[in-house]
Rosetta silent file (secondary structure, phi, psi, omega in degrees, C-alpha in Angstrom):
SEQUENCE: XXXXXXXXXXXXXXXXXXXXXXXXXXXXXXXXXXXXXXXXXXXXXXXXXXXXXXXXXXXXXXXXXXXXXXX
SCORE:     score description
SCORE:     0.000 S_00000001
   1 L     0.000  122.589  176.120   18.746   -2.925   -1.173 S_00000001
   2 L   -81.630  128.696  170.232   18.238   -2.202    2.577 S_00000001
   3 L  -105.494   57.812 -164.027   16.334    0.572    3.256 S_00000001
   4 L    16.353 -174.560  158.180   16.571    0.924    6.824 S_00000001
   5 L   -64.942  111.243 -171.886   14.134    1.306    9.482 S_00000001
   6 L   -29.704  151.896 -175.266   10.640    2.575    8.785 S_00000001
   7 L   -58.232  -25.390 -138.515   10.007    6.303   10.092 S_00000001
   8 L   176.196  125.765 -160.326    7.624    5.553   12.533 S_00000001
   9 L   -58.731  146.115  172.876    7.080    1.666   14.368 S_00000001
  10 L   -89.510  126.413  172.361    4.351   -0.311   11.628 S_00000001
  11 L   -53.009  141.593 -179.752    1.056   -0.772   13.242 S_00000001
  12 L   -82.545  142.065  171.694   -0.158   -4.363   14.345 S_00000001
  13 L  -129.477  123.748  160.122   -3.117   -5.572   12.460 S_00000001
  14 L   -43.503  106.865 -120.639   -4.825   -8.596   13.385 S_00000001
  15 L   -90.475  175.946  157.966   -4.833  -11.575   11.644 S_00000001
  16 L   -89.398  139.948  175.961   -8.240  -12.532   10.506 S_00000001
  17 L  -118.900  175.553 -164.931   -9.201  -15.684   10.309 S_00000001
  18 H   -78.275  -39.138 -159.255  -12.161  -17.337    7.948 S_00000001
  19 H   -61.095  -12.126 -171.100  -14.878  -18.201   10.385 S_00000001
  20 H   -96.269  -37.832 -156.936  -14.748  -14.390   11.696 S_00000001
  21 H   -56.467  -28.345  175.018  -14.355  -12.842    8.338 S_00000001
  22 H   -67.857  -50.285 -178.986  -17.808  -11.712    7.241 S_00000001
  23 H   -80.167    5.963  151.674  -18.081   -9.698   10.669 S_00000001
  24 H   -97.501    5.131  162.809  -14.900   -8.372   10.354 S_00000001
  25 H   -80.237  -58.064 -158.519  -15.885   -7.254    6.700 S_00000001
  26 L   -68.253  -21.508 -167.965  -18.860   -5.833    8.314 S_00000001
  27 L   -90.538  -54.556 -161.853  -16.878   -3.924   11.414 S_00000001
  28 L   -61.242  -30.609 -179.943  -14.569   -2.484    8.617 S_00000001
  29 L   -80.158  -22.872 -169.420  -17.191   -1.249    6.094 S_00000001
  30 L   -80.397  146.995 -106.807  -19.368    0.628    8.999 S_00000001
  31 L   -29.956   97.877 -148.968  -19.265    4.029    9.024 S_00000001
  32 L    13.441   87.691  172.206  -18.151    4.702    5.382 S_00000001
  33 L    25.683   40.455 -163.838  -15.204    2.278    5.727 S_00000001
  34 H   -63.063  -41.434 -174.551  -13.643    4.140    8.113 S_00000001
  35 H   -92.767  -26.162 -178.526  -11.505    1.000    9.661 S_00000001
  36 H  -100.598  -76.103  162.379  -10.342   -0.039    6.225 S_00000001
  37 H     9.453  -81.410 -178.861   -9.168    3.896    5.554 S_00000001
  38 H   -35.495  -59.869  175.536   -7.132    3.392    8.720 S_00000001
  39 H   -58.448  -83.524 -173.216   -5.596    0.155    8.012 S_00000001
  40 H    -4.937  -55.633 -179.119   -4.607    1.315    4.641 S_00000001
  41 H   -67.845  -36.310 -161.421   -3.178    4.503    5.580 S_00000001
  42 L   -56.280  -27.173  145.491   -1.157    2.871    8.310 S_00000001
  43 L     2.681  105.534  172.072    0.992    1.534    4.802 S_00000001
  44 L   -70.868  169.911  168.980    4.702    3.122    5.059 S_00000001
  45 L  -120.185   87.355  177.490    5.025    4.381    1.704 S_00000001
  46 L   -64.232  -29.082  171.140    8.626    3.361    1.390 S_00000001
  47 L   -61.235  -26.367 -179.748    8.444    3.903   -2.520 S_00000001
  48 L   -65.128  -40.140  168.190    7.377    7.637   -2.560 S_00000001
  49 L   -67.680   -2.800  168.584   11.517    8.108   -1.910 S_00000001
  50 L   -84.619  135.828  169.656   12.585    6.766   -5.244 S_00000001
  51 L   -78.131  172.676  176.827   12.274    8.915   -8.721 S_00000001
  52 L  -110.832    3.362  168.711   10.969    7.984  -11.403 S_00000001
  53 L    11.457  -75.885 -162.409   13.959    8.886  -13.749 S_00000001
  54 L   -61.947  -75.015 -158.672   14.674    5.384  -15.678 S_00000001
  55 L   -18.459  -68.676 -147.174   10.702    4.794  -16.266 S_00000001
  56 L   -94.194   27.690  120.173   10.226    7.805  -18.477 S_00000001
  57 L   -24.374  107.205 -176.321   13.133    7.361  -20.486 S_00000001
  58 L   -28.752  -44.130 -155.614   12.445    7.006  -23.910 S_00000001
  59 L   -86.982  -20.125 -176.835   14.479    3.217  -23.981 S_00000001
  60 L   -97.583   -4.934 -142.039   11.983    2.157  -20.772 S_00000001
  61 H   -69.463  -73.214 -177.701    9.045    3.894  -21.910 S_00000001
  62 H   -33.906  -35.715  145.909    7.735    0.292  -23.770 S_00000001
  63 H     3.897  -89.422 -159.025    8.723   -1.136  -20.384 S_00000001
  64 L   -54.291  108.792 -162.903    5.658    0.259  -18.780 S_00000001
  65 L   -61.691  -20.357 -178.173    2.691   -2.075  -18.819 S_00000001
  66 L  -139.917  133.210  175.951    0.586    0.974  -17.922 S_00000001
  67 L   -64.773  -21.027  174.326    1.127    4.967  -18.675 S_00000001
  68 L  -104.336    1.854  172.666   -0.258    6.218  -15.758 S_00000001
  69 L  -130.598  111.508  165.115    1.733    4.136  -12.975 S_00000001
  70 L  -114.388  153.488 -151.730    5.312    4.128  -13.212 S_00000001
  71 L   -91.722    0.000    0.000    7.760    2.081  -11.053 S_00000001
């Protein structure tokens, strides 16, 4: 299923690589994770446009590996 084009262009994130990663752990956690927040939110949430209909059907309900997150 094509969903089109995201609302709004996806932000570039940088890749990390390992010898850098502990100071880029350390840049991200300073001032209460403030940089990890960011990335995160930057996330489309392409999924928030779908219902949740089928899941709570009685015939899917056993489906659902967990009760509080439905697909």
């Amino acid at each position: 299923m094509f969903l089109g084009p995201p609302a709004e262009p996806l932000r570039r994130v940088e890749p990390i690589y390992a010898d850098g990663l502990i100071d880029a752990y350390k840049s991200k956690i300073a001032d209460e994770s403030r940089l990890f927040m960011d990335e995160f939110q930057s996330i489309p949430r392409i999924f928030s446009n779908y219902t949740i209909k089928e899941a709570k059907k009685p015939e899917n309900q056993s489906k659902n590996r967990y009760v509080d997150i439905l697909p």
